[in-house]
C-alpha positions as CSV (number, residue, x, y, z in Angstrom):
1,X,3.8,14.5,-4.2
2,X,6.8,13.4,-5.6
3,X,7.2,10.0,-3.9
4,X,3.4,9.4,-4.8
5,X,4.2,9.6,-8.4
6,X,7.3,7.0,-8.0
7,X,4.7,4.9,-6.2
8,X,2.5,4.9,-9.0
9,X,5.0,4.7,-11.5
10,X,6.8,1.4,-9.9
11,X,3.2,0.1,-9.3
12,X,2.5,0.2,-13.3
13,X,6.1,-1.0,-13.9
14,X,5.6,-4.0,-11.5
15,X,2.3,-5.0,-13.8
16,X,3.8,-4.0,-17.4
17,X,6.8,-6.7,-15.8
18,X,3.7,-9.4,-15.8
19,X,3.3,-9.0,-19.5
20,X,6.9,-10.5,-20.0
21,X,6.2,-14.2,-19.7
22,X,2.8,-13.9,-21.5
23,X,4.5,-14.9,-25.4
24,X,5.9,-17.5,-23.8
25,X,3.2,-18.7,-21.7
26,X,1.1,-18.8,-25.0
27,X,3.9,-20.6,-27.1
28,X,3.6,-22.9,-24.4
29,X,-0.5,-23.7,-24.2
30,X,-0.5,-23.6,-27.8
31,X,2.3,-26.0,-28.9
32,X,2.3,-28.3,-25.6
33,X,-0.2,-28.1,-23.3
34,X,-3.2,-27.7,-25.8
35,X,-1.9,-30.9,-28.3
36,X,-1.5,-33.2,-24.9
37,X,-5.4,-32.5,-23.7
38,X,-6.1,-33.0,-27.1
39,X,-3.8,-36.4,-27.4
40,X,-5.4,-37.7,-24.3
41,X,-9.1,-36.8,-25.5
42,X,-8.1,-38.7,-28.7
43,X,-6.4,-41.8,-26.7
44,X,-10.5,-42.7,-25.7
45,X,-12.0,-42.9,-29.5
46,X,-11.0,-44.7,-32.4
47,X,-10.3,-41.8,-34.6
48,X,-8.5,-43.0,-37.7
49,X,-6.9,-39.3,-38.7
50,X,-8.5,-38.7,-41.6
51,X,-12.3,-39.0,-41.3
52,X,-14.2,-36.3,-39.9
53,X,-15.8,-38.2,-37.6
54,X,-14.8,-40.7,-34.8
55,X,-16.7,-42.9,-32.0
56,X,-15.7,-42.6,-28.0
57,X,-14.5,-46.1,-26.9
58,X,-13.6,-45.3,-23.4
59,X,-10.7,-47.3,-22.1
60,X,-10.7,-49.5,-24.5
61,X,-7.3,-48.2,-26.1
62,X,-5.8,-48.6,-22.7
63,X,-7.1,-52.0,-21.6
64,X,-5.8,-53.3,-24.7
65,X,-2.7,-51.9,-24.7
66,X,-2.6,-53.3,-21.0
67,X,-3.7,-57.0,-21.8
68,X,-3.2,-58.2,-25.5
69,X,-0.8,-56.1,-27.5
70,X,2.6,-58.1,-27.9
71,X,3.9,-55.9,-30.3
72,X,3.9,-52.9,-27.9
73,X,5.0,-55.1,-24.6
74,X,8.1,-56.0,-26.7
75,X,9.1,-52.4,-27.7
76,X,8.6,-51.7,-24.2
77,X,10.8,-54.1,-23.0
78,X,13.4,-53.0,-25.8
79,X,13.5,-49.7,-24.6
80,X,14.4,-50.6,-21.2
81,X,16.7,-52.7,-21.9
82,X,18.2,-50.0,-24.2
83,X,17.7,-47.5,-21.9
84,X,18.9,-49.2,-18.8
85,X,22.4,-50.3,-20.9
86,X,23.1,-47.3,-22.8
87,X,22.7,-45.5,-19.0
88,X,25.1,-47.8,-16.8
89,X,27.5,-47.5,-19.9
90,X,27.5,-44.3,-21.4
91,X,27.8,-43.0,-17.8
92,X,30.7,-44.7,-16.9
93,X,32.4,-44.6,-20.0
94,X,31.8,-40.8,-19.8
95,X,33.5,-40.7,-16.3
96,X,36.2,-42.7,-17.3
97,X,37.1,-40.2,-20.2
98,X,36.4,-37.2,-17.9
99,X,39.1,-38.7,-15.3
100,X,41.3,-39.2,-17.9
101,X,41.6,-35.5,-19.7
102,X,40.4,-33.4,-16.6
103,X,44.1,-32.2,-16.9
104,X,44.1,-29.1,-18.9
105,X,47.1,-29.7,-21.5
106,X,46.8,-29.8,-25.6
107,X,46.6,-33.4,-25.3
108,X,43.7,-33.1,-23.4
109,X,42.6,-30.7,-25.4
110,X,42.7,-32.9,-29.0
111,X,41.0,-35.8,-27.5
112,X,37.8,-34.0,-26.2
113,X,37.8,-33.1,-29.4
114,X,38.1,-36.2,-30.7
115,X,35.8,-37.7,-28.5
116,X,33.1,-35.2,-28.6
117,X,33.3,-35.3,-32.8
118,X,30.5,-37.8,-32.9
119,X,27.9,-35.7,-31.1
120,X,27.9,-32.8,-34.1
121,X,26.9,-35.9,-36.5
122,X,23.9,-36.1,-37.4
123,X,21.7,-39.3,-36.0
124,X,20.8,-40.3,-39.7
125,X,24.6,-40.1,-40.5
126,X,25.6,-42.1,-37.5
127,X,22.9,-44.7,-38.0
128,X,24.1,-45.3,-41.8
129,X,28.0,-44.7,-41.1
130,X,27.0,-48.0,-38.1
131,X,25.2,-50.0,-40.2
132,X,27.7,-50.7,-42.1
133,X,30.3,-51.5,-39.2
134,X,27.4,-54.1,-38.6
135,X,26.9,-55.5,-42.2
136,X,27.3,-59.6,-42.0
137,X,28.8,-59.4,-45.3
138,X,31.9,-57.1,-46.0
139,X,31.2,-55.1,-43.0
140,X,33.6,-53.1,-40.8
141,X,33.6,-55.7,-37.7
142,X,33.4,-59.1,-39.9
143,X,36.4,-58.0,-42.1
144,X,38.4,-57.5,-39.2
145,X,37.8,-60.4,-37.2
146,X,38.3,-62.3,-40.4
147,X,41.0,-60.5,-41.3
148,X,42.7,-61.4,-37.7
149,X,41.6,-64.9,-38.2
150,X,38.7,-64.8,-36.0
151,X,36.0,-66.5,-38.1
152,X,34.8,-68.0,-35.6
153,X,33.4,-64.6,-33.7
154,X,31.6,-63.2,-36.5
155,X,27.8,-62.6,-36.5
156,X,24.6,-61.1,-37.8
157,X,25.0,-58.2,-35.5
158,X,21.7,-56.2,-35.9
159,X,20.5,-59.9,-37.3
160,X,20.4,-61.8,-34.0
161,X,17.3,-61.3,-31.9
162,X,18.8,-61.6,-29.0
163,X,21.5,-59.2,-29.0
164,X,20.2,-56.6,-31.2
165,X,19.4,-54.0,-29.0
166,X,22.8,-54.5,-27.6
167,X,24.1,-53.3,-30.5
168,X,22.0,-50.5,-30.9
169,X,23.0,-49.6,-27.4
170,X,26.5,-49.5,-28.2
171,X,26.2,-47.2,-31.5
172,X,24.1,-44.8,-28.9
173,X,27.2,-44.6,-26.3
174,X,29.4,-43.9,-29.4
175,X,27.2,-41.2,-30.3
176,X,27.2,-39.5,-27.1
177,X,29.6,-40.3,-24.2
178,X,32.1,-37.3,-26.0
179,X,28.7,-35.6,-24.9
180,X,28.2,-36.6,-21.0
181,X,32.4,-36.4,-21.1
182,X,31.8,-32.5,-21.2
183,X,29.6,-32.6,-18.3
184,X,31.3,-34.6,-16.2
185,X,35.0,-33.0,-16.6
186,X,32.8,-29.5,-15.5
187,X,31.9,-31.1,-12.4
188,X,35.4,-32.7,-12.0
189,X,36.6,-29.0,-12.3
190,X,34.4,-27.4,-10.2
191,X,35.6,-29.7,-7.0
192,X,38.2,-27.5,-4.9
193,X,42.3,-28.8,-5.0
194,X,42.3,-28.2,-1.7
195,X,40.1,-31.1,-0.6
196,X,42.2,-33.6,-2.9
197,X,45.5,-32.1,-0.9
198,X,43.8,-32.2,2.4
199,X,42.8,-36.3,2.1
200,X,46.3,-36.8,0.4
201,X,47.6,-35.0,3.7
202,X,45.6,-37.8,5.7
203,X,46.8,-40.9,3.6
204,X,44.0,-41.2,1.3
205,X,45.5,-43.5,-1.9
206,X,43.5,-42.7,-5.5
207,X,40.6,-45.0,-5.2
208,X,40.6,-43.7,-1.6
209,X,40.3,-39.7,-3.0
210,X,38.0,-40.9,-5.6
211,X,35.6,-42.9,-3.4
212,X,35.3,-39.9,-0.7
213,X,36.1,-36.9,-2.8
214,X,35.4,-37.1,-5.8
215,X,32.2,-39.2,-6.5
216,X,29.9,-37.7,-3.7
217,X,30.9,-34.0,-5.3
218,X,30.5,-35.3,-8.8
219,X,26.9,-36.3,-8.0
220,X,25.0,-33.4,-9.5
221,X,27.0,-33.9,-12.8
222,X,26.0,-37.7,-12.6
223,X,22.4,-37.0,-12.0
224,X,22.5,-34.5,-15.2
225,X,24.0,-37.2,-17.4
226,X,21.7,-40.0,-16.0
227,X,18.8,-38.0,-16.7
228,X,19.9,-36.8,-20.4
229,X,21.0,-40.3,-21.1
230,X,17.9,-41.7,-20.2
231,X,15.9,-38.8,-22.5
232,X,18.4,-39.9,-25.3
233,X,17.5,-43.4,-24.8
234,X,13.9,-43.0,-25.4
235,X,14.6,-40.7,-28.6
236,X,16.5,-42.5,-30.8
237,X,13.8,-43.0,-33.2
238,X,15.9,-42.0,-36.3
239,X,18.9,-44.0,-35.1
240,X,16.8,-46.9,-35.1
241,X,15.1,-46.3,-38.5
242,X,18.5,-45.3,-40.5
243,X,19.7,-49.2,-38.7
244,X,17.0,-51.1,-39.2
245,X,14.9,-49.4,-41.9
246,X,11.1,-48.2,-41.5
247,X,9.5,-50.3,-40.0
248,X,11.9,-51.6,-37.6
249,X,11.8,-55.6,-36.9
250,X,10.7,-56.7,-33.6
251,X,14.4,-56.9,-32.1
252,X,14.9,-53.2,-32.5
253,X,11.3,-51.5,-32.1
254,X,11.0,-49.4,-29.2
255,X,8.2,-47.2,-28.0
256,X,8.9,-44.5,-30.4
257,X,9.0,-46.4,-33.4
258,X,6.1,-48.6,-32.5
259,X,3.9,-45.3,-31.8
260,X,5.2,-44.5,-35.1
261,X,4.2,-47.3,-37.2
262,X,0.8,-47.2,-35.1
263,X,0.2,-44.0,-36.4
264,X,1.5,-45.1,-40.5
265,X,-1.4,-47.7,-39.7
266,X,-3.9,-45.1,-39.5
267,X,-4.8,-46.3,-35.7
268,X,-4.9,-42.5,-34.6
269,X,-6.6,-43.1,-31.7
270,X,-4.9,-46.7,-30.5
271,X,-1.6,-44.1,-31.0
272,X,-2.6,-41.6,-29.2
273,X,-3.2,-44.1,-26.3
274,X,0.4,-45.7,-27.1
275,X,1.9,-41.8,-26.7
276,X,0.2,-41.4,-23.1
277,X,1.5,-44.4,-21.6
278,X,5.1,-43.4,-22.8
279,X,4.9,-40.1,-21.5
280,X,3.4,-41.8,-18.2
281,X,6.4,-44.4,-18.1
282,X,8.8,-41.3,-18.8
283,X,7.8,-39.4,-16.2
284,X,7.6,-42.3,-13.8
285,X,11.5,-43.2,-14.8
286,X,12.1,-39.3,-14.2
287,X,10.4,-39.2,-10.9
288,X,12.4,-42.7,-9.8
289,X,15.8,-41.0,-10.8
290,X,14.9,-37.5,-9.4
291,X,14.1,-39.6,-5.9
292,X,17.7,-42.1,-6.3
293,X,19.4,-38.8,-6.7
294,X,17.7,-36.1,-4.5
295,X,20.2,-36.3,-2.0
296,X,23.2,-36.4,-4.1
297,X,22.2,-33.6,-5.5
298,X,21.1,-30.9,-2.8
């Protein structure tokens, strides 16, 4: 009798476990799964967001997103080119730093800080404290290269179309290599002594040690940063807004700010359309770096 009862009393625990998830199962459907269905519905009319009605257009969004909209082929092309800098840098500049202050001492110590100081400012404050290192005229770079007689390297910065983005790029691995440092100096710590010692043992130089020992164990802590880097990359809406101003110029507007001024258009639907193909070319970027480093990984 007795073990009948703790039969149906661990049955009835086991389903009262199943109402656990359910708050955040609803959170979930309500707040994202419910607004994307309802973003995608709206990607195939030409809904303006404010009158009550709106007329199905089909693919019309799409196919002119995919043949005739300049505007939104050059933010693309921005945001790569952002995205793939700001990746091949910040990572290796965040490696660099790891390397460097893996050593526990208070040296070490002081310059994480240091280094991770910028990632506690906020993006708006970042943006304003860059824009004027970038100002052409009494700005932080300019006075010093003039300063150091250097006229001759001076330049519109944020000005040039050209190298615009590179300068965004640049302000973002300021921003958040003391960031992707952290990470990587928990990776570096969590590879055994014993291994370095054992390929010392054999005649393994540094670049030897690193090459066999330390980058493929590393991996996972790569793949991390690579994927929040590339996340970062795509978010830096306000860091592009507090440089450039609302709207951004066509040197610095990305996907996120181009959706944005869409939207300030009143082109709710066209918008709409613009926010599924940037979630589509996220998750394709996402699936790309999940398959480049699967195997570093397991």
């Amino acid at each position: 009798m007795s073990s009948t009862r703790s039969g149906r009393r661990r049955r009835r625990t086991a389903r009262a476990l199943w109402l656990f998830p359910v708050p955040a199962l609803a959170l979930y459907l309500f707040f994202f799964a419910y607004p994307v269905v309802q973003g995608v519905q709206y990607a195939l009319t030409d809904w303006d967001g404010y009158s009550a009605g709106y007329h199905d257009v089909g693919l019309r969004n799409f196919t002119e997103l995919a043949g005739g909209d300049d505007m939104f082929r050059n933010a693309a092309e921005n945001n790569l080119k952002l995205t793939l800098t700001v990746v091949v840098t910040q990572t290796a500049l965040a490696l660099l730093l790891a390397l460097w202050l893996v050593r526990t001492s208070r040296a070490s110590t002081l310059l994480r800080a240091v280094f991770f100081l910028p990632t506690v400012l906020s993006s708006v404050s970042v943006a304003f404290v860059w824009r004027f290192v970038y100002d052409p005229d009494g700005g932080l770079l300019n006075s010093a290269l003039r300063a150091a007689g250097l006229d001759s390297l001076q330049s519109v910065y944020l000005g040039n179309p050209d190298t615009a983005v590179f300068w965004l790029a640049l302000t973002q691995v300021w921003f958040h290599a003391g960031q992707m440092m952290v990470v990587f100096i928990a990776g570096l710590q969590a590879i055994p002594r014993e291994l370095y010692e054992a390929a010392e043992l054999d005649g393994a130089g540094r670049l030897a040690r690193f090459r066999y020992v330390t980058w493929p164990l590393v991996a996972p802590a790569t793949a991390i940063v690579v994927a929040y880097t590339t996340v970062q990359s795509f978010k830096a809406f306000d860091l592009v807004l507090g440089l450039s101003g609302n709207p951004p110029g066509p040197a610095l507007d990305i996907l996120s700010t181009r959706i944005y001024t869409t939207f300030s258009n009143n082109q709710f639907g066209y918008a709409a359309a613009q926010s599924v193909v940037f979630m589509a070319l996220i998750a394709l970027l996402t699936w790309v770096q999940r398959r480049a480093t699967g195997g570093a990984t397991r």
